[in-house]
Every structure is written in C-alpha cells, then in structure tokens.
N, C-alpha and C positions, 0 to 999 in steps of 0.2 A: 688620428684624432689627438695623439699627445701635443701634436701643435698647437692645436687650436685650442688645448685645453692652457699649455703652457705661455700661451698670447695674453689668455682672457684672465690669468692669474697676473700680469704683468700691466695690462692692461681692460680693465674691466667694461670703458665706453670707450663710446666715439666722439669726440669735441670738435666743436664747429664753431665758427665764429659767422655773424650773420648781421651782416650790414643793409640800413636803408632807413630812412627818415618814417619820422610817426608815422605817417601816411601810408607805405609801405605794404601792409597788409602784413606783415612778419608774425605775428603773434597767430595770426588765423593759419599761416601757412603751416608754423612748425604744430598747431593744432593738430593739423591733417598727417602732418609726416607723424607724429606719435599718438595717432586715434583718441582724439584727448577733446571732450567738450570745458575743463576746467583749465584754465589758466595756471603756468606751471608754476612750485615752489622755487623760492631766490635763496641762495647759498652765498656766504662770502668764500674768500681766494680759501679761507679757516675750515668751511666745511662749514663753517654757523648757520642754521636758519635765519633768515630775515625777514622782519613783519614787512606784510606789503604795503601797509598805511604807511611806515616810515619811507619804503623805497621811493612809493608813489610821490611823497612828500618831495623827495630830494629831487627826483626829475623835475617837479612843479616847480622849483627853485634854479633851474638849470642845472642841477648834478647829477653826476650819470659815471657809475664806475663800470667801465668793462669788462674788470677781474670780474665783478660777480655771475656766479653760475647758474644757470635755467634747465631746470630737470623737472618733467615732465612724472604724475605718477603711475602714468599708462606704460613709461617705458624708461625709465630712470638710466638705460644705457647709452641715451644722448645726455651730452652735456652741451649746453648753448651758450655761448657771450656774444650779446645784444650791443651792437655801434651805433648812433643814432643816424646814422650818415651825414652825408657832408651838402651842407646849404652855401649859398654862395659865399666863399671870400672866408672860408670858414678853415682854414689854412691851418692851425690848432691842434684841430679836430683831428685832421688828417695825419698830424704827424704823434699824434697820442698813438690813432688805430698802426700805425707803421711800427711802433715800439713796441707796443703790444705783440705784435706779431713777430718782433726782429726777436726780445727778449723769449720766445715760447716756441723759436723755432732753435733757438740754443738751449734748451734745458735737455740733458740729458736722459729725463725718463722720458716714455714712450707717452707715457699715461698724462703729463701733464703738457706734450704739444698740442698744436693745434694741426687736425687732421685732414679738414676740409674748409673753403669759405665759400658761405653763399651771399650773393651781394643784392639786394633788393631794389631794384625800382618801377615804381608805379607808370602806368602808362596810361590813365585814364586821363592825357591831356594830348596835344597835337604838338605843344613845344617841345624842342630839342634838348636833347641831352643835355643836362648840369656840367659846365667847365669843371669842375669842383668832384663831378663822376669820373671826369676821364681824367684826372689830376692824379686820381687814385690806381688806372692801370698803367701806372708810369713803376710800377713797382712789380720784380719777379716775383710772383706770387699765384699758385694755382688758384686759380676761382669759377663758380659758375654762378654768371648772369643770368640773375630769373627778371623774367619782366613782369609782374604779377599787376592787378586789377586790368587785364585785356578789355575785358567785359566792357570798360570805362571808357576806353577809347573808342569800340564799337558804337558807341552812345554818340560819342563825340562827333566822332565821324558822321550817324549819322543824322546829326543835330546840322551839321554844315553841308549837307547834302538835300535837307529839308531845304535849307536857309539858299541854297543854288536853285530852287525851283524844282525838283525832286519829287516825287508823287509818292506817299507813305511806302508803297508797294515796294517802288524801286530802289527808293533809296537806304530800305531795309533789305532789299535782295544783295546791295553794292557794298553796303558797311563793313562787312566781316573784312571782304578784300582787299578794300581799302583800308583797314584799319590793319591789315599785315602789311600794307606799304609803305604806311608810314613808321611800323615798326621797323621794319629794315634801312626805313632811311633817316629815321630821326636819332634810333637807339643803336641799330646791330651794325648799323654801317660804320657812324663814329667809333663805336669800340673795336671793331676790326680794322681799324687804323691807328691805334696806341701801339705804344714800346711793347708791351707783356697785354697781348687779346683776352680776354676770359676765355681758359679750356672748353665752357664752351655755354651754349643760351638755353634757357627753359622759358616758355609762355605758360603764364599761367591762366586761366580765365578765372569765373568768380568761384571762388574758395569757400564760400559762403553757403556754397550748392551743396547735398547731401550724396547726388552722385559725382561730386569731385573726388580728385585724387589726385597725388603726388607721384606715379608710378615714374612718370619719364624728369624729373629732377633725382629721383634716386636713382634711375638706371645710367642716367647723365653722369651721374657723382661718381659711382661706382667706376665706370669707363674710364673717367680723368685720372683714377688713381693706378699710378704708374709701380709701388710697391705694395708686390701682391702681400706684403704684411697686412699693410694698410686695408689693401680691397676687403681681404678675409675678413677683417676686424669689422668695415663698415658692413657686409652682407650679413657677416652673423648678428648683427645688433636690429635686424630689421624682425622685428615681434609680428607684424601687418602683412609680409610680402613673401610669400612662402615661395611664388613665380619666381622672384630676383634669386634666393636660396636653392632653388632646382635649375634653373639656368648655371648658374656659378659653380655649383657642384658639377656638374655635365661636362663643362665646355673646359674646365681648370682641373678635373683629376683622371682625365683618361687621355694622356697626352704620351705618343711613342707607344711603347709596346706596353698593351693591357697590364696592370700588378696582377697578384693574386688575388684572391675572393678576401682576405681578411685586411687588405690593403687595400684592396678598393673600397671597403666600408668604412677603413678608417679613415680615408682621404674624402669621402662624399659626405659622411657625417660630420663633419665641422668646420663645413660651412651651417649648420641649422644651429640656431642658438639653442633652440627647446633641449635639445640632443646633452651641446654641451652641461648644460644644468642637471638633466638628469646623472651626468659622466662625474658632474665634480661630487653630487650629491650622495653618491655609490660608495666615490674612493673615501669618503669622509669618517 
C-alpha cells in the first residue's frame, strides 16, 4: 500500500479533459460519473473559486478558458477542463485544445498532466460526422469516443421510419437497430479511419435516467490506460464503483507466484480509495 499511498500524496486526482459542443450532454454525464445532482464548483489554473454568474457571463460572450478546473463536491478527486468542441471551420478552436494538451503533457508533475480525454458527441441526428471532429483525431493523443444522447437518434430513426410507411409497432421494434447502424456508419466508421483512432467508443443512452450509469466509460478508460501508475490512480478515485476497485485489485496483484499474506493485503488494498484515506489518516 505504500504505493498507492506515495502516488496519492503526489498526486491527489485524476484530470480529464472533456471535449464536445453545448449540446453534448457533458455536464449530465460527468453528473453521473461523480454521483452529483449539483452542478460542479469552477476553479481558476490559481485554485480561486469562481462565481458562476461571472463564468456563465463570459461563455454568453463567447469566452471560454480551458485552464479552468471542474470539481465536483460528490468527488473532488476528479478534476475536469471543459473544450467546447469544434463547430465547422472552427480551426482556432482546435489548435487552442492541441496546446493545451501539448503544454500539460510536458509539465513535469504528475498531478498537473492530463490523464485521460473524453471526447463527446451527440448523436441524436442522422448526419455525419463534423470535418471539424475528425480534424481533431489527426493528433496522437489517447482518447475515448463517448457518443452520448443515443436515445435521440432512436427517435430519429424512428421518426423516418414512421415517415417510410412504418406501422408504430414496427418501426419501434426496428429503431434501436437501426439507430446502431447508423452509429457505426456515420460516427465509428469515420473515426476508425483517422491517423490516431479513439483507444476506444462508449454509447451512452439517456443520462437523464435514474437507472443510468457510467460503468462501461469508466471500465473503457481504465483499459486504455496503458501506465499502470495511471490505471491505479484512475480506479482508486472511483468513490461509486466498488465492482471496478475489486476487479483491478484481483486481476493486477496476484500475478506469478502468490506474495505473502501481509503483501497481498498491501497490494489489494490500494487500489480502494476509502482504504487509502483511512492509511494516510492513521500515519498523521
């Protein structure tokens, strides 16, 4: 456990950057990923609080800084910076979110890269993919493609399956499937033909639901990260997901010949945040 103790003293969250136009559904999603019905507090690059009448103001105006940080108070071990995505021709845009990322993937602490990107788009339409989306996997950069508002193209679908002569019955029975084929061929197809693919896709349906959930974007995220620093770092910050915490401990500390009994406890307990908190609160 001194790892995980000596990670979380270096690095206390996990920082994500999370791209995708107003539309997007982002704010509902990262709701869910940090059990939160309140909308999170806004930090500057300073660590200052920021009123949100002022924030809101500045977007209303077209301003929008990316440095600023989105921490939730359900789970203050995420830290979020919100990109607004990129609308056509919006070329700018794209090369702010690229410096951003170039600049925070040289910073020498641990604690102030960025650890994970979730890239958001809406699919609650039949048109294709934004030039302006796939502009942006022209760049090496791990990310996972969530396709969030599913639900909306279901609609869609089967709105135009009514409109083909469709009989309610059927073209409620046909929507769902259809509405996966045109995911794959408007959304996942295009991006699996970019320079740098998305590590890998999440569907989300309506986030709106109370039995929604985020299990397979986190289980997705965790997979993509290829340093187990990192993996440790993103499972222990998971406060909601005790399944992801018991998995990762299982499958990553009993590897080769069994340890001892006091080495296998310290290797399975930290991966659990609750664990670490109580560890640092002991030694204090």
């Amino acid at each position: 456990m001194g790892q995980a103790i000596d990670l979380r003293s270096k690095c206390p969250h996990f920082r994500i950057l999370v791209i995708g136009r107003a539309n997007a559904g982002k704010t509902t999603l990262l709701k869910k990923v940090c059990n939160s019905v309140e909308d999170p507090e806004i930090f500057n690059p300073d660590g200052k609080r920021l009123d949100l009448d002022i924030v809101e103001g500045s977007v209303e105006r077209g301003e929008h800084d990316i440095e600023n940080q989105l921490i939730f108070k359900s789970n203050r071990q995420f830290i979020f910076h919100d990109s607004r995505g990129f609308e056509s021709g919006s070329a700018n845009e794209i090369q702010k979110v690229k410096e951003f990322i170039t600049a925070r993937s040289r910073t020498g602490q641990l604690s102030d890269q960025l650890h994970a990107i979730w890239y958001c788009m809406p699919t609650d339409t039949t048109r294709p993919l934004l030039a302006a989306d796939e502009q942006f996997f022209s760049v090496s950069v791990p990310v996972i493609a969530i396709f969030t508002k599913f639900d909306g193209l279901i609609q869609e679908v089967f709105s135009e399956l009514r409109g083909d002569g469709k009989s309610v019955l059927d073209a409620k029975n046909a929507a769902p499937e259809r509405a996966q084929e045109v995911l794959i061929s408007n959304f996942i197809g295009p991006l699996k033909t970019t320079k740098f693919r998305p590590s890998d896709f999440v569907r989300m349906d309506d986030m709106r639901m109370e039995q929604s959930d985020c299990i397979d974007l986190i289980d997705k995220t965790a997979n993509a990260l290829t340093n187990d620093t990192l993996k440790l770092l993103f499972v222990s910050v998971q406060q909601n997901n005790i399944d992801l915490c018991i998995h990762y401990a299982v499958t990553n500390s009993f590897n080769g010949e069994p340890p001892g009994v006091g080495m296998s406890m310290e290797l399975v307990i930290g991966w659990f945040p609750h664990t670490w908190n109580v560890s640092v609160e002991c030694q204090a």
